[in-house]
C-alpha positions as CSV (number, residue, x, y, z in Angstrom):
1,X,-35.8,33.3,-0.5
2,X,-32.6,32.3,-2.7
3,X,-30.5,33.8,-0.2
4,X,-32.3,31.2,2.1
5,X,-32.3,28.5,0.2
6,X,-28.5,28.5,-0.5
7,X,-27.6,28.7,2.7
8,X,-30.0,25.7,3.6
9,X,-27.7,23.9,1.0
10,X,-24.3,24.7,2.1
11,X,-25.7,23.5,5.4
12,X,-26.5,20.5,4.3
13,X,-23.6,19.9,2.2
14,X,-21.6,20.8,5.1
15,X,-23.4,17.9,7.3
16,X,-22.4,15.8,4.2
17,X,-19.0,16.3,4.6
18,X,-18.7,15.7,8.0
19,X,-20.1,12.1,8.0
20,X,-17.6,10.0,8.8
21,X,-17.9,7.4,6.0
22,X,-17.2,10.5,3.3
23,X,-14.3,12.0,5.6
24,X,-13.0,8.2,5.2
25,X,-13.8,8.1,2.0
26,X,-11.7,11.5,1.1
27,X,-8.5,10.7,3.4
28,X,-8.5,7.3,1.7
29,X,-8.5,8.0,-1.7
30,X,-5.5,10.2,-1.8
31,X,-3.8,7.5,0.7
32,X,-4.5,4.9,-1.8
33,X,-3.1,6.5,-4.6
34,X,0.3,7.2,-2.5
35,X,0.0,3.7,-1.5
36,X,-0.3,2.4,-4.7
37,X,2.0,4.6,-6.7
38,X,4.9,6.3,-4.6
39,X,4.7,3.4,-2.0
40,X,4.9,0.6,-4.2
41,X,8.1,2.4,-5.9
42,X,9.8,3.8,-2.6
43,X,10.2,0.7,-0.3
44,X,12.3,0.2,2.8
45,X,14.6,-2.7,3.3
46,X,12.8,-4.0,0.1
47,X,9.5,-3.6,1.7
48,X,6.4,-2.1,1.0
49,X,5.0,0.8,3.4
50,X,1.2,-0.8,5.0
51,X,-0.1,3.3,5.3
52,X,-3.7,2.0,4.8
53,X,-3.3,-0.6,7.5
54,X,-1.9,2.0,9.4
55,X,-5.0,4.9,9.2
56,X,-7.2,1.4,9.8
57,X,-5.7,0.8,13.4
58,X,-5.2,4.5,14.2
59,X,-9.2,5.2,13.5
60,X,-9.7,2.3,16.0
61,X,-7.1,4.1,18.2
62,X,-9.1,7.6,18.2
63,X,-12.2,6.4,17.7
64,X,-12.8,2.8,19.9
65,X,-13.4,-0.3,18.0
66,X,-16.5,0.2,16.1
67,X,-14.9,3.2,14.6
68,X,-11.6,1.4,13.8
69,X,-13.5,-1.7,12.4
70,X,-15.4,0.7,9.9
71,X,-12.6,2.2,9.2
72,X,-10.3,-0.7,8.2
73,X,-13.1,-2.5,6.2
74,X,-13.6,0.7,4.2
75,X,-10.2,1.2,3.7
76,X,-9.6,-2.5,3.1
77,X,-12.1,-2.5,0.8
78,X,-10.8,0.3,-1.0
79,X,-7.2,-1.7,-1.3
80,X,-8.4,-5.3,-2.3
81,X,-10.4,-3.1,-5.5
82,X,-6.7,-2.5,-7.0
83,X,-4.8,-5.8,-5.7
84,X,-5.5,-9.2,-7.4
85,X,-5.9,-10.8,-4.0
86,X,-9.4,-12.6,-3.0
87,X,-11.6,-9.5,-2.3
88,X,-12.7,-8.9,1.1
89,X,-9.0,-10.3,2.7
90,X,-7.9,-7.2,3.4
91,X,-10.7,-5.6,4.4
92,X,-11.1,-8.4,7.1
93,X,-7.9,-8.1,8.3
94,X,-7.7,-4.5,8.3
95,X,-11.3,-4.0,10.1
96,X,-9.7,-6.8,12.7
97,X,-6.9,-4.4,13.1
98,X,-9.2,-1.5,13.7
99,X,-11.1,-3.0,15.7
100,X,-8.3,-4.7,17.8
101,X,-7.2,-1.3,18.4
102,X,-10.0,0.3,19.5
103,X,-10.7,-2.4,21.9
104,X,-7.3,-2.5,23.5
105,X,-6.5,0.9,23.3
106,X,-8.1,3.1,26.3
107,X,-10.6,6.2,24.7
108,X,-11.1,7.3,28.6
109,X,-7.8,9.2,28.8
110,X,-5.6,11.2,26.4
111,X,-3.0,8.5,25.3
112,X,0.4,9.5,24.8
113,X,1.7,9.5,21.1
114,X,4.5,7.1,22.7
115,X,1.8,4.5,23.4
116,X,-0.4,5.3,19.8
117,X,3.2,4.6,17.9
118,X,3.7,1.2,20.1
119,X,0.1,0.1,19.6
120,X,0.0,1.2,16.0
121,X,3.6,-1.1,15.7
122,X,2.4,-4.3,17.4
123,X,-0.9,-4.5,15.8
124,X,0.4,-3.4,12.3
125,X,2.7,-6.4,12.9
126,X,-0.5,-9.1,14.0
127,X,-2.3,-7.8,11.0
128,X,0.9,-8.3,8.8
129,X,1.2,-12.0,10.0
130,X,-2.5,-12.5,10.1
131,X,-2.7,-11.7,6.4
132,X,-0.9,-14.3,4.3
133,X,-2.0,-17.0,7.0
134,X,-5.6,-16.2,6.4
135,X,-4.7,-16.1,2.6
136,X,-2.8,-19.8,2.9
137,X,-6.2,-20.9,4.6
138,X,-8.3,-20.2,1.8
139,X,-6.4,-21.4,-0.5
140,X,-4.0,-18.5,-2.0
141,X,-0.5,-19.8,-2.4
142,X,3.0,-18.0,-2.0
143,X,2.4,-15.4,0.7
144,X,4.0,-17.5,3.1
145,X,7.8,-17.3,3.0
146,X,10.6,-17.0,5.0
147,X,10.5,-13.2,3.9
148,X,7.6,-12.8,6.3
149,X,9.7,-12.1,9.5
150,X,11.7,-9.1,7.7
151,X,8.7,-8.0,6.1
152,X,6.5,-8.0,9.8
153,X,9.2,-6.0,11.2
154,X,10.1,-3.1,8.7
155,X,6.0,-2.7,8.7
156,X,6.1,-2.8,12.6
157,X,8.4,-0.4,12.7
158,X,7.4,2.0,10.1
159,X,4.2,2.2,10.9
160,X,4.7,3.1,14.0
161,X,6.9,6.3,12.7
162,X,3.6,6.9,10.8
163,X,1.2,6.9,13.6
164,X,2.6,10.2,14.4
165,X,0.5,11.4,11.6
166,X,-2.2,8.8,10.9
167,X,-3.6,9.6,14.2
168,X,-4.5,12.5,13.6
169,X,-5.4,11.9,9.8
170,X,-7.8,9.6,12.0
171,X,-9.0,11.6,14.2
172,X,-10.3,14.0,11.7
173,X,-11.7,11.6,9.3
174,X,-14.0,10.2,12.2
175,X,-14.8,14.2,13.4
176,X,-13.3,12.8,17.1
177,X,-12.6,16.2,18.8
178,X,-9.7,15.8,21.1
179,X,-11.1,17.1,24.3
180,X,-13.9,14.8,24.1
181,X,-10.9,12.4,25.7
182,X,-9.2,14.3,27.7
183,X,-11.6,13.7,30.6
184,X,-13.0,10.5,31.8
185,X,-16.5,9.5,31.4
186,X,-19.1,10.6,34.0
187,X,-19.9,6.9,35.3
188,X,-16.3,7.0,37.1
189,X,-17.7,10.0,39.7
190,X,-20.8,8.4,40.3
């Protein structure tokens, strides 16, 4: 009976840990802390590294656009709890992001990482402009500069470099299994 009864509750911690809000939830803890700490120390070309922007568009990449929104809002969330910004700005943004990505990006075929990297790149860019516009329109002052350009770039391009391992960072945290897109849906040979 207690033989029984543990292994009900490995079980079910088991299922626990393969929701995809806690898998979030434990890949963006420990990405928030290098974002925060090593990140905010180490930049490149005098800019800060965007790695939770770029899990937020490579979750909409793996996992379509509902997935990707959910995805940046949680891990938005997560970053606007430790910046002064409004709260809820970059959870917005990055949730846009996610979803943007999931709804461009095709789920029906295997994508080649070439493709995730130049999707990852261009949308990290949008998101990176989008931000301190939507900031300006609600009233925050300063994040509009002529820094912006250099800033959109170096996070264009770095993310992208990232994607190589956010997607599949993403692609567990969601519990997408790969050959669940290797093959087109079913409605195509009907």
């Amino acid at each position: 009976s207690f033989v029984v009864s543990a292994g009900r509750n490995w079980n079910s911690m088991i299922d626990f840990v393969n929701r995809p809000l806690v898998r979030l939830l434990l890949v963006g803890l420990p990405a928030l802390a290098l974002q925060t700490t090593f990140f905010a120390e180490v930049k490149f070309f005098g800019v800060v590294l965007q790695i939770m922007l770029a899990l937020s568009i490579a979750a909409g990449l793996v996992g379509g656009s509902e997935n990707g929104a959910l995805a940046g809002f949680v891990f938005g969330l997560m970053f606007d709890l430790v910046l002064t910004s409004p709260l809820g700005l970059s959870a917005l943004v990055f949730g846009a992001a996610g979803w943007g990505a999931g709804y461009l990006h095709s789920r029906a075929l295997e994508n080649p990482k070439w493709l995730n990297a130049l999707v990852v790149g261009l949308m990290s860019g949008l998101a990176t402009f989008v931000l301190p516009v939507v900031a300006n329109w609600i009233g925050v002052e300063g994040w509009l500069s002529s820094r912006l350009t250099k800033v959109i770039i170096v996070v264009a391009l770095t993310n992208a470099l990232f994607s190589f391992i956010a997607v599949p960072i993403a692609r567990w945290s969601l519990a997408v299994r790969r050959n669940q897109r290797l093959a087109p849906p079913a409605e195509v040979f009907l």
